[in-house]
C-alpha positions in Angstrom: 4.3 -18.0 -15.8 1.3 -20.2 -15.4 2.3 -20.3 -11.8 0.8 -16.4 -11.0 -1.0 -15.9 -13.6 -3.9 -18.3 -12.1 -3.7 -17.2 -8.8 -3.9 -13.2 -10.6 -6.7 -14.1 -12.3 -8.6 -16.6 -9.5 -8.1 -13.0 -7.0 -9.3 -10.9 -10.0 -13.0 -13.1 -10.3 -13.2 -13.4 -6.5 -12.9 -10.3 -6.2 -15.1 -8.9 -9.1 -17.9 -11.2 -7.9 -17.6 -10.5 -4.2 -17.8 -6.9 -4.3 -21.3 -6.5 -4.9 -21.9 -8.4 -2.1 -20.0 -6.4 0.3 -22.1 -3.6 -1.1 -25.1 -5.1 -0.2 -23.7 -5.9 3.6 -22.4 -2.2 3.9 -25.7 -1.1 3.3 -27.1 -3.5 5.9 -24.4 -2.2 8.8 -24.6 1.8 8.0 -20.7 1.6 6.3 -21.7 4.2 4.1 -19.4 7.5 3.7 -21.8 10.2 3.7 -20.0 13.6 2.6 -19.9 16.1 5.8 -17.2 18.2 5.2 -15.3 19.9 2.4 -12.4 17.5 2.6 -14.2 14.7 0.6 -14.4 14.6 -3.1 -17.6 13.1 -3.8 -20.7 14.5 -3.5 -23.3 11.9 -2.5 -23.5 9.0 0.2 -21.0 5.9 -1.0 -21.2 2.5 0.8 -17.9 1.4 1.8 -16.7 -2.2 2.6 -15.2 -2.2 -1.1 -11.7 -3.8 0.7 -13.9 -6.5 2.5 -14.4 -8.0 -1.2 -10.2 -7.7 -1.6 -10.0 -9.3 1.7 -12.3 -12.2 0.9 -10.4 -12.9 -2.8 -6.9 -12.8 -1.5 -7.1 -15.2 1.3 -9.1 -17.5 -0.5 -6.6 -17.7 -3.3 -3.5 -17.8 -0.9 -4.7 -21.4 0.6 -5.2 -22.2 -2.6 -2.1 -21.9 -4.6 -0.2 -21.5 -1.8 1.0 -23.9 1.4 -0.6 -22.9 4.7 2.4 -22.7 6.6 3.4 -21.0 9.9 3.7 -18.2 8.1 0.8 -17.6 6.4 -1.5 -18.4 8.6 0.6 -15.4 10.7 -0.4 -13.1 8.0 -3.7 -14.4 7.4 -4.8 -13.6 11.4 -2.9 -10.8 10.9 -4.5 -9.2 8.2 -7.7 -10.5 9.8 -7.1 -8.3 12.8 -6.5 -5.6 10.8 -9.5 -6.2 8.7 -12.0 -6.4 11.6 -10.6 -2.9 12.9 -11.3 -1.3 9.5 -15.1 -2.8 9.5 -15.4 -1.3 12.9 -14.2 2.1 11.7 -16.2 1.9 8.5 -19.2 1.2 10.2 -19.3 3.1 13.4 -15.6 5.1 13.8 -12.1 4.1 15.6 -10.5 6.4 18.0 -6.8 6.9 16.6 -5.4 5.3 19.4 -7.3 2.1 19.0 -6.5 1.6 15.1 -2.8 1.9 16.4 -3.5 -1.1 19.1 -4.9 -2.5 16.2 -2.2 -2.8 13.9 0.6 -2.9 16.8 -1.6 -6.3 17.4 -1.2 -7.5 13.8 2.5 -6.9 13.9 3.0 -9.1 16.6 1.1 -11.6 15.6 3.0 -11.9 12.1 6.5 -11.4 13.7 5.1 -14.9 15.8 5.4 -16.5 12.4 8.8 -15.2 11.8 8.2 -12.2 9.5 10.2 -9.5 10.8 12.9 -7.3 9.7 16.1 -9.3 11.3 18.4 -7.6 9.3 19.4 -4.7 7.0 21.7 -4.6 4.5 24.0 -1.6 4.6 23.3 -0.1 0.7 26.9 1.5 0.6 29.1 -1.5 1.0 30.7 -3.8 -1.5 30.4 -6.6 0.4 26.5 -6.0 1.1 27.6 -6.0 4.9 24.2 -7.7 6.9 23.4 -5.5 10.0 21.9 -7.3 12.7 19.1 -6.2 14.0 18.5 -8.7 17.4 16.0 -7.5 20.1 15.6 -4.6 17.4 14.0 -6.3 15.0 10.5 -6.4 17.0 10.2 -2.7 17.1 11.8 -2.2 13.5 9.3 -4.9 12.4 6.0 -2.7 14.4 7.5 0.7 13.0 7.6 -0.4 9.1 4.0 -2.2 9.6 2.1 0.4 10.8 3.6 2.9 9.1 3.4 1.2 5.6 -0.2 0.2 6.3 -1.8 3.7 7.3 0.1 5.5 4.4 -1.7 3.3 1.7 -5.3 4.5 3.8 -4.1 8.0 3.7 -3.7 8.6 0.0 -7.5 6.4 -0.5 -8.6 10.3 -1.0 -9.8 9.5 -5.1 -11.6 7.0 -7.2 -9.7 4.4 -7.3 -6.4 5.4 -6.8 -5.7 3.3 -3.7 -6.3 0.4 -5.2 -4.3 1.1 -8.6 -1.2 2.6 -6.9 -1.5 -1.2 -4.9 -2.1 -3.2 -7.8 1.3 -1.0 -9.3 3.1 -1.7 -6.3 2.3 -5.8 -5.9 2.9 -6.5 -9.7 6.1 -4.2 -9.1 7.3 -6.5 -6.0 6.4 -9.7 -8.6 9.2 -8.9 -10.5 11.6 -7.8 -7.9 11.1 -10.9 -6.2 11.6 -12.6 -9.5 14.7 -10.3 -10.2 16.4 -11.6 -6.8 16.6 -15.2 -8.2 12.8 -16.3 -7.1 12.2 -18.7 -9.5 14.4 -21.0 -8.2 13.6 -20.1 -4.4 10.5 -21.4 -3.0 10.2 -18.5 -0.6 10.3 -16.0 -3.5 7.8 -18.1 -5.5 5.9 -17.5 -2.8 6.0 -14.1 -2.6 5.2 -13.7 -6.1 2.3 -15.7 -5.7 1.0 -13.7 -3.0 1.6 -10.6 -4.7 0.1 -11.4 -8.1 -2.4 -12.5 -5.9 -2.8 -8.7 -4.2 -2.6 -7.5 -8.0 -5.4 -9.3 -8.7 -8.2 -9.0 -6.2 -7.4 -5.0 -6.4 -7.8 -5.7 -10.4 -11.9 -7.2 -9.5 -12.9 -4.2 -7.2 -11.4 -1.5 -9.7 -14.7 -1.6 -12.0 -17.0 -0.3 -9.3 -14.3 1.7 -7.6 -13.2 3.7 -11.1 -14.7 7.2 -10.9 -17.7 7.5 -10.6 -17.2 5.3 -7.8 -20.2 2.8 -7.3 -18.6 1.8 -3.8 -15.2 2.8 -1.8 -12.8 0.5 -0.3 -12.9 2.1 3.1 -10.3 1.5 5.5 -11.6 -2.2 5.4 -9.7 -2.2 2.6 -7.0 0.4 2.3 -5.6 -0.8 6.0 -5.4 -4.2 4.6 -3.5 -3.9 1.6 -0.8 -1.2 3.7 -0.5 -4.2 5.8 -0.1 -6.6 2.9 2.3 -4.9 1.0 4.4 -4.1 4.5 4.4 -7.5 4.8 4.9 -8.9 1.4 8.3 -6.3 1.3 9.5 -7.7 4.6 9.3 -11.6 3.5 10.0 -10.9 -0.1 12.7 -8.1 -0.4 13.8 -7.2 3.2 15.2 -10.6 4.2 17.4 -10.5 0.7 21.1 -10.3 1.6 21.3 -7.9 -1.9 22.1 -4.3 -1.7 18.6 -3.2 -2.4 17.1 -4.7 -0.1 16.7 -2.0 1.9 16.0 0.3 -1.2 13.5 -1.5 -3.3 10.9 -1.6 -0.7 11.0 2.0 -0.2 11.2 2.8 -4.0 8.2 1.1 -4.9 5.9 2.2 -1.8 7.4 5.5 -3.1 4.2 7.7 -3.7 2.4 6.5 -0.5 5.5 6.8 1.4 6.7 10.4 0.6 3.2 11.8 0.3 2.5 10.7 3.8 6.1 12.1 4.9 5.0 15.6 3.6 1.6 15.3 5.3 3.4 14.7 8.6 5.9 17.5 8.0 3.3 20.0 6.8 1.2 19.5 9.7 3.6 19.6 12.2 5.1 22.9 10.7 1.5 24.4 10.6 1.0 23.6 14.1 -1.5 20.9 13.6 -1.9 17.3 14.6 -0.6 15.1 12.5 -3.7 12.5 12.5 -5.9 16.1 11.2 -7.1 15.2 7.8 -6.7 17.8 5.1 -7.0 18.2 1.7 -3.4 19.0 0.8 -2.7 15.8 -0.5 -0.6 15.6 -3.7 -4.1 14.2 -5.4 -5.4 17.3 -4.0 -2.7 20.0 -5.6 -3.4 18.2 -9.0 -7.0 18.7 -8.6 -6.1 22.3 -7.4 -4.5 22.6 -11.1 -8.0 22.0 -12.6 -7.6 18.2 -13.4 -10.5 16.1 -13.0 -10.7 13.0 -10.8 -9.6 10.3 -13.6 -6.9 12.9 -14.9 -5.3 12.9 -11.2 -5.8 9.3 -11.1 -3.9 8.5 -14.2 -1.3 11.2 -13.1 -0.7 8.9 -10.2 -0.7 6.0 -12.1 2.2 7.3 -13.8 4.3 8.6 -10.8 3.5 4.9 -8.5 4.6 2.9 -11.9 7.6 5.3 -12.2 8.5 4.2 -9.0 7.6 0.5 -9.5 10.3 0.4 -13.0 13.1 2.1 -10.7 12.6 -0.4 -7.8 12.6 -3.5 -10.3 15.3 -1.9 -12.0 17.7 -1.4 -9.0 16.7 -5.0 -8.2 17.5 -6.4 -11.7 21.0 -4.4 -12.2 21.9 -4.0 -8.8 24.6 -1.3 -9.0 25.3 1.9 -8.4 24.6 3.9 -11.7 20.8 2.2 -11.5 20.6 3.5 -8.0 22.0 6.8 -8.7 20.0 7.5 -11.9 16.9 5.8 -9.9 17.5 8.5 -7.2 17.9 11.2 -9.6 13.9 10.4 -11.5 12.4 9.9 -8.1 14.3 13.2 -6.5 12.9 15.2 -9.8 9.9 13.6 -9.2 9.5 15.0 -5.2 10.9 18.3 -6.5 7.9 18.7 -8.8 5.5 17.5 -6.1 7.1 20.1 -3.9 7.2 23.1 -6.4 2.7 22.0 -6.9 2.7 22.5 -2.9 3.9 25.8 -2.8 2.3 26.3 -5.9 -1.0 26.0 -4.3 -0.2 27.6 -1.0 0.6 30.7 -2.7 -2.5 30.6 -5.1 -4.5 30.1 -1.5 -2.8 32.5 0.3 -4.2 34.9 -2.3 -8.0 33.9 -2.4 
């Protein structure tokens, strides 16, 4: 236990004590997110650069407590690339098109150290029949990347609710990876390491990011933990030859993953493009309800660690009743979330 519980707390001080600091050099560059339209929650100037201090705490504790490897140092330039493109977006604004060179960059430069997606298991067969994936695996690899790391910066819409639903989600993959016989594996270990590690520098920043916010994350920070956790699924989870393997990851990146799918959807149906912020967020319908910002925050708390016990669930039982009944919370769960959309379309469509 000793094992990621130094690493969690070694990120969690790091973190803590590096965040004022990244304050104090958002000030100096102009990353400050100054409230311009009526899609933003707060109501005065915040200086962003918050994920610059999570950046910071969880590479220094991964060449610490863990071996730097071809593989980490993949993720480590990696998750440097992507890091620099959220300063420059913080501090000045990123075209769209250039965030996505950005990350396709990243991708690229982790699959080099072998993390990729080389195979999927196929969920409905006894056997736990491997798929494949050859040539594929590059473009399955890009696909999951960038779209787990811009859903995570989509839902950064409320005082620390980025950063909690992360936390949720890397103490969730802990245990998954632990479920899937990782203490015995040195890979796994790994991967718990690096996740407590995740756990833990978003654990430091939440003081000053906990409404009312004292400094915001920024896409610094919520494009490098997307990318973390996309990557942290694919060495820890994906490359399992288990039946979940496919499943887990998508269960416990749940609430990112299916509130992004019904921004994409929604826009699409309403004509719009799809990178057009709005504030029809599933944050957004619960502050719609009259909820305050800490309510709506605990609220998805609740739903991202509903998620996480169904993901380590599957992982620990590992048959089809778990999966079915797992299914059947997180179907209920998306029904709700739909009935609050329509909800508050029809409440707007009156005003």
């Amino acid at each position: 236990m000793a094992r990621f519980l130094i690493p969690f707390i070694a990120a969690t001080l790091i973190s803590f004590f590096m965040t004022p600091v990244a304050k104090k050099v958002a000030y100096k560059i102009g990353a400050i997110d100054i409230p311009k339209d009526g899609r933003r929650v707060h109501k005065k100037p915040v200086p962003l650069l918050g994920g610059l201090a999570i950046y910071i705490a969880t590479v220094i504790s991964a060449i610490i407590f863990i071996p730097l490897d071809r593989t980490l140092v993949s993720i480590i330039i990696g998750s440097s690339i992507i890091v620099a493109s959220g300063i420059i977006d913080d501090s000045m604004d990123l075209s769209p098109r250039m965030k996505l060179i950005f990350q396709i960059a990243a991708s690229l430069v982790i699959i080099s150290g072998d993390v990729k997606i080389d195979f999927i298991t196929n969920p409905f067969s006894k056997e736990n029949t491997l798929i494949y994936l050859g040539w594929l695996s590059i473009p399955f690899t890009i696909f999951w990347v960038v779209g787990i790391t811009n859903t995570l910066n989509l839902i950064d819409g409320l005082d620390g609710l980025a950063a909690g639903v992360a936390m949720i989600a890397s103490l969730s993959l802990v245990f998954i990876a632990y479920n899937a016989n990782g203490i015995m594996n040195s890979s796994y270990i790994h991967i718990m390491i690096i996740s407590s590690i995740i756990a833990g520098a978003c654990l430091g920043f939440l003081p000053f990011n906990f409404n009312p916010a004292k400094i915001f994350m920024g896409d610094t920070g919520a494009l490098f933990l997307g990318f973390m956790l996309s990557t942290v699924t694919i060495e820890g989870v994906m490359k399992s030859a288990a039946a979940i393997a496919i499943v887990a990851p998508i269960i416990v990146l749940g609430l990112p993953i299916f509130d992004t799918t019904f921004a994409i959807f929604r826009r699409l149906l309403n004509g719009k493009s799809i990178m057009e912020a709005d504030k029809e967020h599933l944050h957004h319908k619960f502050l719609n309800k009259g909820l305050n910002q800490k309510q709506t925050v605990f609220i998805m708390y609740l739903i991202s660690g509903l998620f996480g016990f169904c993901a380590v669930a599957v992982s620990k039982f590992n048959s089809g009743q778990v999966v079915i009944i797992s299914g059947i919370i997180i179907l209920l769960t998306i029904i709700f979330a739909g009935k609050l959309c329509v909800e508050n379309k029809r409440r707007n469509g009156k005003k």
